[in-house]
C-alpha positions in Angstrom: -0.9 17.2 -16.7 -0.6 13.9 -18.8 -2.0 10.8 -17.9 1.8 9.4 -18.2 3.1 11.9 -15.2 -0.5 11.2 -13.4 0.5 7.7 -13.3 4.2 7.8 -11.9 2.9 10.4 -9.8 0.3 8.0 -8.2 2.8 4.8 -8.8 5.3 6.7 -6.8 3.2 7.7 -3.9 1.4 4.5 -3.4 5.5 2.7 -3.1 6.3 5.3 -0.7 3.2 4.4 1.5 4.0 0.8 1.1 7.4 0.7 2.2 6.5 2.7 4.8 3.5 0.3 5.8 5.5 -2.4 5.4 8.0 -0.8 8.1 4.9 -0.1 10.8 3.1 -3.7 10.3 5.2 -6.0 9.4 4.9 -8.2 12.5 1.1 -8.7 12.1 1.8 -9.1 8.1 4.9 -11.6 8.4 2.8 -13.3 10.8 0.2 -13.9 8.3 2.5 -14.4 5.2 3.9 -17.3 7.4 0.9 -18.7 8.6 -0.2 -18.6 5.4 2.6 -20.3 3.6 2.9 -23.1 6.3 -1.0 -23.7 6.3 -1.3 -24.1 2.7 2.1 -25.5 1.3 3.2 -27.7 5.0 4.9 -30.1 3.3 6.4 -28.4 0.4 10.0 -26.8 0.0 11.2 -24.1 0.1 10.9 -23.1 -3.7 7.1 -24.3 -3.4 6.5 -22.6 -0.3 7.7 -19.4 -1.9 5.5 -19.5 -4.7 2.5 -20.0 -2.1 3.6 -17.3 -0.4 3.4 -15.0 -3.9 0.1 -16.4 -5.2 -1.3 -15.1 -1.6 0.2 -11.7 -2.3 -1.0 -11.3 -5.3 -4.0 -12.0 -4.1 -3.8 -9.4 -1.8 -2.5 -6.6 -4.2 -5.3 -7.5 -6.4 -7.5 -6.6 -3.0 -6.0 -3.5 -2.8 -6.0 -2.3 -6.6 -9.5 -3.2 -6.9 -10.6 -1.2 -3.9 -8.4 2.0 -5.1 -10.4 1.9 -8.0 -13.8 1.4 -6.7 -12.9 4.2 -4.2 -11.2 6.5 -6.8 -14.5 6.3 -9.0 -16.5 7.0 -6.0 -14.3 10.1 -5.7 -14.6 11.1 -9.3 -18.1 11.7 -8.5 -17.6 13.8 -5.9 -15.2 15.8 -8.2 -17.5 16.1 -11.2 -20.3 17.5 -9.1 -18.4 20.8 -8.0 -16.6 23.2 -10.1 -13.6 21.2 -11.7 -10.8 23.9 -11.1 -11.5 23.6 -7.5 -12.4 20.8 -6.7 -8.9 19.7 -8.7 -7.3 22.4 -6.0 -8.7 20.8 -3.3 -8.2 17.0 -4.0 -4.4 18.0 -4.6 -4.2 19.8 -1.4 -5.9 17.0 0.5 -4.0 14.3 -1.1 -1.0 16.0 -0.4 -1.6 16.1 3.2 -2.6 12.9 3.4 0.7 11.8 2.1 2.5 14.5 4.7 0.7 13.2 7.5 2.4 9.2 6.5 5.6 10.7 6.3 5.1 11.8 10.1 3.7 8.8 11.3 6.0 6.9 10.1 9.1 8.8 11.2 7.1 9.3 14.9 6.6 12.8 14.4 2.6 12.2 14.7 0.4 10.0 16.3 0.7 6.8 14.6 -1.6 4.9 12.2 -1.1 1.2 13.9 -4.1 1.8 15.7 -5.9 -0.5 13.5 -3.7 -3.4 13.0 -4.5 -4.6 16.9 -8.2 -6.0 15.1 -6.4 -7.6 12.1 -4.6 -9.8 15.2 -7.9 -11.6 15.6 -8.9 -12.2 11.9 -5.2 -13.7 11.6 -6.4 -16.8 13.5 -9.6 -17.1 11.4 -7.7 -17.4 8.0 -5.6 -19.6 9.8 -8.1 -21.9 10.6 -10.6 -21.1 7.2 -7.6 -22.3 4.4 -6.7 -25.1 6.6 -5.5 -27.3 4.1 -6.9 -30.3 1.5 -7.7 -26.6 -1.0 -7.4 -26.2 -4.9 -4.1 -24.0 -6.6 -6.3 -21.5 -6.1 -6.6 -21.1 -2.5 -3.4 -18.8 -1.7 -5.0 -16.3 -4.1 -8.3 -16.4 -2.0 -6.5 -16.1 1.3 -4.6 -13.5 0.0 -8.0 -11.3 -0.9 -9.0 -11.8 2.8 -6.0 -11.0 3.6 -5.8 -7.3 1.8 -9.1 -6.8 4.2 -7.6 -6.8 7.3 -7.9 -3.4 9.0 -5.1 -2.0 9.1 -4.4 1.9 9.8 -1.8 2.4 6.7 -4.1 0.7 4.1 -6.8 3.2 5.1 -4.3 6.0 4.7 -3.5 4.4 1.0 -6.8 4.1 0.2 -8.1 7.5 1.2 -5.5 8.8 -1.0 -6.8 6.6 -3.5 -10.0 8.0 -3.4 -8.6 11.7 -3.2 -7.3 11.0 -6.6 -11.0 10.9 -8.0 -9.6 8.9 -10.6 -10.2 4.8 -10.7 -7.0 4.3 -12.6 -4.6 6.2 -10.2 -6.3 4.9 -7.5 -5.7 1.8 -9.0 -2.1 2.4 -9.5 -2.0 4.3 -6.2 -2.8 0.4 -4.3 -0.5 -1.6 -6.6 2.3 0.6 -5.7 1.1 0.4 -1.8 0.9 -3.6 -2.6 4.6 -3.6 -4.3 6.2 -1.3 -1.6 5.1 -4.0 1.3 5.9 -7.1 -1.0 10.1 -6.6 0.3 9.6 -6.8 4.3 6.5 -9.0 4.0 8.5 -11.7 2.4 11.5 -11.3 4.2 9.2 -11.2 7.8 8.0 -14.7 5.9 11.0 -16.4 5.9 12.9 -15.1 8.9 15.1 -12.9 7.1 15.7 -11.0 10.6 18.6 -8.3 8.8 16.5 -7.1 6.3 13.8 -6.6 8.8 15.8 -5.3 11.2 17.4 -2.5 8.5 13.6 -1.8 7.6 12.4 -1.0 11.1 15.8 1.1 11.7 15.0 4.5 13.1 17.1 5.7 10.0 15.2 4.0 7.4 12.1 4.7 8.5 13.4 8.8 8.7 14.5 8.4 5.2 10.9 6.9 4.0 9.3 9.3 6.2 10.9 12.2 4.5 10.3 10.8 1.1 6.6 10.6 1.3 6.6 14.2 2.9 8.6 15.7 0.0 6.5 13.9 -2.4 3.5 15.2 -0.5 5.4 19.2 -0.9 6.4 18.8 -4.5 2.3 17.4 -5.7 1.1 20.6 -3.7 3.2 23.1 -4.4 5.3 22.5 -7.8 3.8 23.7 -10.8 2.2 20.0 -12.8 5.0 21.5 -15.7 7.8 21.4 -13.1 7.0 18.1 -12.1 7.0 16.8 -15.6 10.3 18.2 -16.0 11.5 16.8 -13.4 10.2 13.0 -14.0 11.3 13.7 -17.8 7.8 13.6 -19.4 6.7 15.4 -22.2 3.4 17.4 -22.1 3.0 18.3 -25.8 
């Protein structure tokens, strides 16, 4: 397998999660995106309020992709203490369930992964109350790394899958796809966009994300690496 197909392959997944996530939590994230955006931009427009709003989720993609790596290394460690053939076996097959196991959460087909968000609830007041205003350019960046710490049950997913990968640059790649997939509803949740997040948390949307993730989950298990570079059009000579 080529690094290229390794890193759509983790890009892919990590999107997948994130739209999903994005579907599950995005009352507790809007929440915060808004808070956010009013706390630190409260007499700004609209324009300035958006960029706020994009420094602070950078700031909490950057979260994300830095603890994907750290994980994945961890992980790589684990990997390079067994026998490599299966230990590579065994990673696939347990990040493959991981993913088949989001797939059925989000559709409702398991027991969900929203456990978690209930804490992040709490913490929401404290960032509200910490970036209070009278802050450098910088602040929306720093709110937005607290921000990618909340608990939250479909980060935890992501980022298990990150360290399944046993590799810090797809588990790197594994959380800025999580962090791009969420960026959509989050924003819109933000600014009151109600029809987009009303299509996103549609029984029929969430089915169709659900069923990507699972057959995404199938085809990194059970397709042959060749097939699957095939099919995404990359060479492996």
């Amino acid at each position: 397998m080529t690094a290229n197909l390794l890193s759509q392959l983790s890009l892919a997944g990590g999107l997948l999660a994130g739209l999903a996530s994005s579907l599950h939590c995005v009352g507790m994230c809007g929440g915060i995106a808004s808070s956010l955006t009013l706390t630190l931009a409260p007499e700004a427009g609209t324009m300035a309020r958006a960029r706020t709003l994009m420094l602070a989720q950078a700031g909490r993609i950057l979260a994300y992709v830095i603890a994907g790596a750290v994980l994945a290394a961890l992980g790589s460690q684990v990997y390079f203490g067994f026998d490599r053939s299966v230990a590579h076996v065994v990673l696939r097959w347990a990040g493959a369930l991981v993913l088949v196991y989001i797939g059925l959460s989000v559709i409702g087909w398991a027991p969900s992964l929203a456990g978690l968000d209930r804490l992040g609830h709490s913490v929401q007041r404290v960032i509200h109350q910490r970036f209070g205003g009278g802050f450098s350019a910088t602040t929306p960046v720093l709110a937005g790394l607290v921000w990618g710490l909340l608990p939250c049950g479909m980060v935890y997913a992501a980022l298990f899958y990150a360290l399944l990968s046993a590799n810090p640059v797809s588990g790197g790649l594994i959380m800025l796809g999580f962090g791009l997939g969420t960026l959509p509803a989050v924003t819109a949740a933000a600014f009151g966009v109600s029809r987009f997040v009303d299509f996103a948390q549609s029984p029929r949307s969430r089915f169709a994300i659900g069923a990507l993730i699972i057959l995404l989950g199938f085809a990194s298990a059970a397709l042959p690496w060749r097939a699957i570079a095939a099919f995404c059009g990359v060479p492996l000579d």
